[in-house]
C-alpha positions as CSV (number, residue, x, y, z in Angstrom):
1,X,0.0,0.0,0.0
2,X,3.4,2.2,0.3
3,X,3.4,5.0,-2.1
4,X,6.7,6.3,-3.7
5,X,8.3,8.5,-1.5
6,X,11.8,10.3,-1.0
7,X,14.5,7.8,0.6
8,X,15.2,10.6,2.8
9,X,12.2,11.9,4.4
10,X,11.2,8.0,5.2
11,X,14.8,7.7,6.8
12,X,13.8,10.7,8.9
13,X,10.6,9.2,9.6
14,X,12.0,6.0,10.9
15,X,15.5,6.6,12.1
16,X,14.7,9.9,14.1
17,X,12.2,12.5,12.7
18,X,12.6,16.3,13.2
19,X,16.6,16.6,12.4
20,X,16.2,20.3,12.6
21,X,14.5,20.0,15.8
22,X,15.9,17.3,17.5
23,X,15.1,19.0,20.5
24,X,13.6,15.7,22.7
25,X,10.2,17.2,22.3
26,X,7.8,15.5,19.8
27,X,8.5,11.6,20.7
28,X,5.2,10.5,21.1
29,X,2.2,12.3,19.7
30,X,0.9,15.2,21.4
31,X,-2.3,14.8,23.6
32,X,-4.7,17.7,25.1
33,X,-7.3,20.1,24.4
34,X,-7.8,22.9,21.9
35,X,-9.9,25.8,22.5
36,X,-11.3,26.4,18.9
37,X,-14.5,24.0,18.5
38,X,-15.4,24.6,21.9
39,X,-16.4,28.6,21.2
40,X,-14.2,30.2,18.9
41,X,-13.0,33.4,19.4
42,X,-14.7,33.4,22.9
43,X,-12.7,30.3,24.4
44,X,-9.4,31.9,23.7
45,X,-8.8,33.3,27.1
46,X,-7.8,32.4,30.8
47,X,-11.2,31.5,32.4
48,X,-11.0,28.4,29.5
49,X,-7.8,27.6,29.8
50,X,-7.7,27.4,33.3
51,X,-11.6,25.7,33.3
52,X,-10.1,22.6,31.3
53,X,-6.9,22.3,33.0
54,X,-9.3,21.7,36.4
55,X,-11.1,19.3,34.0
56,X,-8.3,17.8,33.1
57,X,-7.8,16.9,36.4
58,X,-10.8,15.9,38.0
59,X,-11.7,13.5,35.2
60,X,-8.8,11.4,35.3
61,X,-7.4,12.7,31.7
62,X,-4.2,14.0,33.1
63,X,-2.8,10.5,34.3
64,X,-4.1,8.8,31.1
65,X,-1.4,11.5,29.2
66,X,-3.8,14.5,28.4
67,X,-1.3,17.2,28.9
68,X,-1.6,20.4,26.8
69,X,-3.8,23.3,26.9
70,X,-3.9,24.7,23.5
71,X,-5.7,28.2,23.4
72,X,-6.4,29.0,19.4
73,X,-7.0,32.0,17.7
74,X,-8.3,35.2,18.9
75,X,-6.0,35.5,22.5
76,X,-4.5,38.7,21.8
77,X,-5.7,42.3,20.7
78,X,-6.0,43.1,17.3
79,X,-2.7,45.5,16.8
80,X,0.7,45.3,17.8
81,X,2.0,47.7,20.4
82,X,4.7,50.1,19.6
83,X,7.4,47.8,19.9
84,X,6.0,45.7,18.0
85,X,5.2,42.8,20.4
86,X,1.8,40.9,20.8
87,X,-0.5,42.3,23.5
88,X,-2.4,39.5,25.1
89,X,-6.4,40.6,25.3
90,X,-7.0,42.3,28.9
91,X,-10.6,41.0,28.9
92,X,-9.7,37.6,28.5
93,X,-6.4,37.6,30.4
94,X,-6.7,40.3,33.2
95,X,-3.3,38.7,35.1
96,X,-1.4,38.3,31.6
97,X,-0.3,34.8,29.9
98,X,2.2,34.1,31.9
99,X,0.1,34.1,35.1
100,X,-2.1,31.3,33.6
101,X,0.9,29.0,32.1
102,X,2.2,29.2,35.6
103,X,-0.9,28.0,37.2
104,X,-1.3,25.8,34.6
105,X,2.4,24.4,34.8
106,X,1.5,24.3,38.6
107,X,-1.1,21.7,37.7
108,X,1.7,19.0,36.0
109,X,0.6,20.2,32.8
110,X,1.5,22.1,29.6
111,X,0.2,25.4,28.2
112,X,-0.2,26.3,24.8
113,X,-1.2,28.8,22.3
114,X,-1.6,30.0,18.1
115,X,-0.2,32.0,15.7
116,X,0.0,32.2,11.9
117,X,2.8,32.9,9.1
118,X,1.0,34.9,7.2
119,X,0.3,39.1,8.3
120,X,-2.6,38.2,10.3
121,X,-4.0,34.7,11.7
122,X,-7.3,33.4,10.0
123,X,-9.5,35.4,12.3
124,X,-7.7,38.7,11.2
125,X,-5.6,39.4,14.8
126,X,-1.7,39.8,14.2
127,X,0.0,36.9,12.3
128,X,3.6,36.5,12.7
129,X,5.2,37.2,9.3
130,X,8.5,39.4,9.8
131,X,8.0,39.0,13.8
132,X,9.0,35.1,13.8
133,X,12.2,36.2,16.5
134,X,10.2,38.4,18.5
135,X,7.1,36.2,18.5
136,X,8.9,33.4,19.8
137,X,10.9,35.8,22.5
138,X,7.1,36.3,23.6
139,X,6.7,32.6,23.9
140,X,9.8,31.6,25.8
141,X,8.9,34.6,28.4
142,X,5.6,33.4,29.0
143,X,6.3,30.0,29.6
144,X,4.2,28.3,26.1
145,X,4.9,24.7,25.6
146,X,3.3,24.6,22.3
147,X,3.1,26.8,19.8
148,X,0.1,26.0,17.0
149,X,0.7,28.1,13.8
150,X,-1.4,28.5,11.0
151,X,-1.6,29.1,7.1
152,X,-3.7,32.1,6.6
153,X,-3.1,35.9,5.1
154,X,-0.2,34.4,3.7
155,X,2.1,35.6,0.4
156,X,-0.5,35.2,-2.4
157,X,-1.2,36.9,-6.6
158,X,-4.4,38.1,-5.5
159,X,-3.9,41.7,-4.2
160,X,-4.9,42.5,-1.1
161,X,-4.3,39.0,0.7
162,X,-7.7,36.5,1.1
163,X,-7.9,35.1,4.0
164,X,-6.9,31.7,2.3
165,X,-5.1,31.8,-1.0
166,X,-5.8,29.3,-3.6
167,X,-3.1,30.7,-5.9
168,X,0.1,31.4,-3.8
169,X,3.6,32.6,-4.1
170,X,5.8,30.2,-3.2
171,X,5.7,27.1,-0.9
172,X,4.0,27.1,2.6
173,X,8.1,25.1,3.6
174,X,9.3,29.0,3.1
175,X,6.8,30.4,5.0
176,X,7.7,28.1,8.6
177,X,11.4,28.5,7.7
178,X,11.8,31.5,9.8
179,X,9.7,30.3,12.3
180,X,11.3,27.4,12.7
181,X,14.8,28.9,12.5
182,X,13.7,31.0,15.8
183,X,12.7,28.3,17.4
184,X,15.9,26.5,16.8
185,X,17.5,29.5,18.4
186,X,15.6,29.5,21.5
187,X,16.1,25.4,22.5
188,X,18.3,26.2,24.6
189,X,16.1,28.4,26.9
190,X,13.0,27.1,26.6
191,X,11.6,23.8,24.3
192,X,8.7,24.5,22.5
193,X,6.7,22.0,20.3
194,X,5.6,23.2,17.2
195,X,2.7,22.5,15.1
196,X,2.6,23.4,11.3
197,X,-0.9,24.1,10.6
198,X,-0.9,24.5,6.6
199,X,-3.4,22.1,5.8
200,X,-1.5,19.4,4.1
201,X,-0.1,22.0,1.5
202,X,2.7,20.9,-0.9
203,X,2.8,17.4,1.0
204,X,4.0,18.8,4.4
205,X,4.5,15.0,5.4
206,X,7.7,14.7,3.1
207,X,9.4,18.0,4.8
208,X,7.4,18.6,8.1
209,X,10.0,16.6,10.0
210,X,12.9,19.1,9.2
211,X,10.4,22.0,10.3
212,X,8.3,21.1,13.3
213,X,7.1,18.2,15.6
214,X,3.6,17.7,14.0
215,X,2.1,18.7,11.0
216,X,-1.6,18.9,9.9
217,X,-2.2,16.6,6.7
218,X,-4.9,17.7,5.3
219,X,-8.0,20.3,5.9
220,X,-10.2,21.0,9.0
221,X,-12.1,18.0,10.3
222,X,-15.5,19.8,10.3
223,X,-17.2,17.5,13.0
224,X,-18.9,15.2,10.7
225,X,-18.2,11.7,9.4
226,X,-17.4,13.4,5.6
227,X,-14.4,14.6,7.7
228,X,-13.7,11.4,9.2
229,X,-13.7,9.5,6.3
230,X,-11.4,12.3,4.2
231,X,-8.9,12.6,6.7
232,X,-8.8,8.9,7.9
233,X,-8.3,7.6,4.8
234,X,-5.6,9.7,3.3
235,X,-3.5,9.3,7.0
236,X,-2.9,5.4,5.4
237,X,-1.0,6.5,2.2
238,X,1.6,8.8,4.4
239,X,1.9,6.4,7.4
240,X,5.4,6.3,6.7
241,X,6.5,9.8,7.8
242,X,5.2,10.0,11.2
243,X,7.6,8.7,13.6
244,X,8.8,9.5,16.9
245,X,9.7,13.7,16.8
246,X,7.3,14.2,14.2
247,X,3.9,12.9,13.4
248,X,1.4,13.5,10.9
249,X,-1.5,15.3,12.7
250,X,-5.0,14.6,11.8
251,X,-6.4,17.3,13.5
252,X,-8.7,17.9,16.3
253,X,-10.8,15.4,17.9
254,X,-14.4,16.4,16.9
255,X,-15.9,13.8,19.4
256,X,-19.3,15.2,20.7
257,X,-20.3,16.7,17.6
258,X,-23.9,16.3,16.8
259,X,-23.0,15.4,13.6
260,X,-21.5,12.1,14.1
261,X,-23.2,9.1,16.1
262,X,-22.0,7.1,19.4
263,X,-20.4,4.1,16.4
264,X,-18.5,6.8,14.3
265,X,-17.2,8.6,17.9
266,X,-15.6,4.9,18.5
267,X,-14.1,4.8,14.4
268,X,-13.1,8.6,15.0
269,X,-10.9,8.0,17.7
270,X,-9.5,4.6,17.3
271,X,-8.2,5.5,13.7
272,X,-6.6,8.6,15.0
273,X,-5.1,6.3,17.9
274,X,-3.5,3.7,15.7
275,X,-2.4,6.3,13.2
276,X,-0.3,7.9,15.9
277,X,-2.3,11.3,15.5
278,X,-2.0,13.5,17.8
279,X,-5.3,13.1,20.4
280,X,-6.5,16.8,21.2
281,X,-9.9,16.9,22.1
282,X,-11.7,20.0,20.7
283,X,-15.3,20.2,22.7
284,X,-16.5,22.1,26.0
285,X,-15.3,19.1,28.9
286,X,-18.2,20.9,30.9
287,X,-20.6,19.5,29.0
288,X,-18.9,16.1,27.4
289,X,-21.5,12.7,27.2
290,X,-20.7,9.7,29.7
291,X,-20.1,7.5,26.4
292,X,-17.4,10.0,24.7
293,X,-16.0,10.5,28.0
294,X,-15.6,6.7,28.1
295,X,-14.1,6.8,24.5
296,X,-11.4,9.4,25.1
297,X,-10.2,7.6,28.3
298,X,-10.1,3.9,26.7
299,X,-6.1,3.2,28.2
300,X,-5.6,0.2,25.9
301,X,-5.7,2.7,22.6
302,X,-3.9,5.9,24.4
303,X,-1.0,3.3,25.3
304,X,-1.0,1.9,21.4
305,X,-0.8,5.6,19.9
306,X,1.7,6.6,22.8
307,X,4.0,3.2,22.2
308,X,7.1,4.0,22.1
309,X,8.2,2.8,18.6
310,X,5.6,5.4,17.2
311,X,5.1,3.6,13.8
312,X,1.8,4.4,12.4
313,X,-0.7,1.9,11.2
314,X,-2.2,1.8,7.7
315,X,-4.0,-0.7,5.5
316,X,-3.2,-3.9,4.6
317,X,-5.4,-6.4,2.1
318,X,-6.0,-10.1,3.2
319,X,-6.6,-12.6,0.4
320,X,-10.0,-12.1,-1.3
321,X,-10.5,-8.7,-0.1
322,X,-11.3,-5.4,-2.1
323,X,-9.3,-3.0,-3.1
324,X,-9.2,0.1,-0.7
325,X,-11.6,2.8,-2.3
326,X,-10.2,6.7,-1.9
327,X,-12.0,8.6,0.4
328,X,-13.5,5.5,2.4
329,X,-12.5,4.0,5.7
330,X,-11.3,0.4,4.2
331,X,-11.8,-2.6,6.8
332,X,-8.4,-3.4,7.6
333,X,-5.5,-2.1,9.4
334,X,-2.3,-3.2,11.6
335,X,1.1,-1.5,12.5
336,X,4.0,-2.4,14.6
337,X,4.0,-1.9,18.4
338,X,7.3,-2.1,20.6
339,X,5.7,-5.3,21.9
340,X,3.0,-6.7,19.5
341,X,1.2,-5.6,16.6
342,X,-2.4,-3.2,16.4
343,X,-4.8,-4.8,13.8
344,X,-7.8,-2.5,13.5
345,X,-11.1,-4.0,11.8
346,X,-13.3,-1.0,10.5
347,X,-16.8,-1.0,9.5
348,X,-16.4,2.0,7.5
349,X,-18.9,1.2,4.9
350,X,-20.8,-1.5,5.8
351,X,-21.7,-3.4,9.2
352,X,-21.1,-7.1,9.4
353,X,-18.5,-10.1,10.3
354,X,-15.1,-8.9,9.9
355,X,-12.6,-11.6,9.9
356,X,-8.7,-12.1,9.8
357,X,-6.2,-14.2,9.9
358,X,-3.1,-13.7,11.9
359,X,-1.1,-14.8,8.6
360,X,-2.3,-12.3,6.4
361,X,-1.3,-10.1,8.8
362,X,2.3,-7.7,8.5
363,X,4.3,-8.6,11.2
364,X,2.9,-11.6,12.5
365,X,4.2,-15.4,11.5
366,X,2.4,-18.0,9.6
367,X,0.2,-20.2,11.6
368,X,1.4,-19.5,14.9
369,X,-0.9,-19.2,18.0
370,X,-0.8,-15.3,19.4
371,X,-2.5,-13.8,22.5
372,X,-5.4,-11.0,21.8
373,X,-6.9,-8.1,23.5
374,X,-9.9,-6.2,22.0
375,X,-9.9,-2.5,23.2
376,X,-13.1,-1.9,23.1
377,X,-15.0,-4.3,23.9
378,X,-12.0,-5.9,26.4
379,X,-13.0,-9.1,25.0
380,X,-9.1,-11.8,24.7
381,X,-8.1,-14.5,23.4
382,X,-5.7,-17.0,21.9
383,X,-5.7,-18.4,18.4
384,X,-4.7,-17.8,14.5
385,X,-7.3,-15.5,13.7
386,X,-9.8,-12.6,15.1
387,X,-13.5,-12.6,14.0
388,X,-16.4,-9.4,15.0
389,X,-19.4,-8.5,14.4
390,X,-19.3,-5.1,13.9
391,X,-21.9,-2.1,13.6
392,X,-21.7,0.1,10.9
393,X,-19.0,2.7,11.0
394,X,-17.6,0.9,14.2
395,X,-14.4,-0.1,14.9
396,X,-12.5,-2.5,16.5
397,X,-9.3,-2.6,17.7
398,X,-7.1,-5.9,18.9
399,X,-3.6,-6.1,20.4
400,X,-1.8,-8.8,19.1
401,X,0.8,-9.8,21.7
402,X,4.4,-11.3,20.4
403,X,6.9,-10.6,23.3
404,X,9.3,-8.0,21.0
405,X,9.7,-5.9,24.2
């Protein structure tokens, strides 16, 4: 299923992604909370951030590895002050950012926030073009973990700059250069991860790992199974750049939208999970369902996505099944674990038995008798083979045991 890629960004991806940012940060995909689905422009500011970190806390997703509160766009005032630095919003942080990344750090966890490398972000507050070394200064004194940046208002032949241009100049890799280059300079004093947010543009997953520690792959999920399907599907054709340092990023979690169902919540995040996406939750945890609650806290798929080999899963094709179909979740999946192998069976298009055999499997022997786990349903065994019924757009995820560790 491996598509032809460059020798060298698939020795990065294996051998030790991010050479330009080989900074320790990055070695296991990212896992928190954005601010953007939950309100927009209103969640970007202290009472939110602060608000989820408590969350974070009292519902048990800080020990499970939720660590990162990511505020998105809209934190700061529209214009610059005369130095030229950002000026975070006084109505939606009276005591500052630092303040709040303090109390947040405080908590045992990680604070975060957005930018953009065009003139202004995509909500028309300051971007960061021609401020990259300043901007990041900003960062380090505040104490940001993570710093989210963005595509819009960027370089483009249609005069004045749209918000998102469809006919650029140049390549989105020239536009994080700087940025990246600041970071780079600041490793020293403070390690930041960053996230290159330009939408899968010019195939970010061949060069993202000698820019930044994740990198969106593709458009916004939009909260509804379209989404799911587009994104999911295309993550199996680059598995092969994501790696520990750098990892393709699928984007947010949209679990709780009304526009998906309890079975496509399940498919949502279990495909994320065994592609090593990052797993940032993007809803309001004040008002999150018992059953997505349950979903985002299953242990058995946050320890596959967080193994330690970080190799992502994609498809494979037993005997006598179909060929994958663009833009559709296909059945089956498996990747390498540092102690086993993830086989995920996905009812992405129609319910029924789903069946395989260990054989057919990459990375498991011929015939030989393995030890299973089932993540969602908990449900183990011992044999040759796996067998489910499965509910459409469900998804089920075994652990195949082989003692590598």
């Amino acid at each position: 299923m491996e598509s032809p890629r460059s020798v060298l960004a698939v020795g990065l991806a294996l051998f030790g992604v991010a050479s330009a940012l080989n900074d320790g940060v990055g070695l296991k995909p990212h896992m928190g909370w954005s601010s953007w689905n939950v309100a927009q422009c209103n969640s970007a500011s202290a009472k939110y951030a602060l608000d989820t970190a408590n969350k974070f806390i009292s519902l048990g997703l800080k020990d499970l590895g939720y660590e990162y509160i990511n505020i998105d766009d809209c934190w700061s005032t529209k214009s610059r002050d005369s130095s030229g630095k950002l000026v975070p919003d006084p109505q939606k942080w009276p005591n500052g950012i630092k303040a709040v990344s303090d109390q947040i750090h405080g908590m045992g966890l990680k604070f975060g926030l957005y930018g953009c490398v065009g003139d202004k972000t995509c909500a028309g507050y300051p971007g960061s073009e021609g401020h990259e070394k300043s901007d990041v200064a900003q960062l380090v004194s505040w104490g940001v973990d993570f710093w989210k940046v963005d595509n819009c208002y960027t370089a483009c032949k249609q005069n004045p700059r749209p918000q998102t241009c469809q006919n650029p100049t140049g390549s989105t890799k020239t536009y994080y250069a700087p940025m990246r280059d600041a970071i780079i300079g600041t490793s020293t004093t403070r390690k930041i991860h960053f996230n290159l947010c330009n939408w899968g543009r010019d195939d970010v997953w061949t060069w993202g790992a000698q820019y930044g520690h994740s990198w969106r792959m593709s458009v916004d999920n939009w909260g509804d199974w379209a989404s799911v399907e587009r994104i999911g599907s295309a993550a199996a054709d680059i598995y092969q750049y994501s790696g520990p340092g750098g990892f393709n990023d699928l984007d947010m979690l949209y679990l709780g939208s009304s526009k998906i169902n309890e079975n496509q919540e399940k498919l949502h995040f279990a495909l994320w999970a065994i592609t090593k996406s990052p797993l940032v939750l993007g809803l309001d945890l004040n008002k999150i369902s018992n059953h997505t609650l349950t979903v985002v806290r299953n242990k058995g798929l946050i320890d596959i996505n967080q193994d330690s080999l970080g190799k992502a899963a994609t498809t494979f094709r037993p005997p006598g099944a179909a060929a994958p179909v663009k833009g559709k979740i296909y059945p089956y999946w498996a990747g390498p674990l540092s102690d086993g192998v993830v086989i995920g069976l996905a009812a992405g298009t129609s319910a029924g038995k789903y069946t395989v055999n260990f054989k057919d499997v990459p990375g498991l022997s011929a015939d030989k008798v393995y030890s299973w786990k089932e993540m969602y349903t908990g449900q183990t065994g011992t044999g040759t083979s796996v067998s489910f019924d499965i509910p459409l757009h469900d998804m089920r995820v075994v652990k195949v045991a082989t003692g590598s560790a």
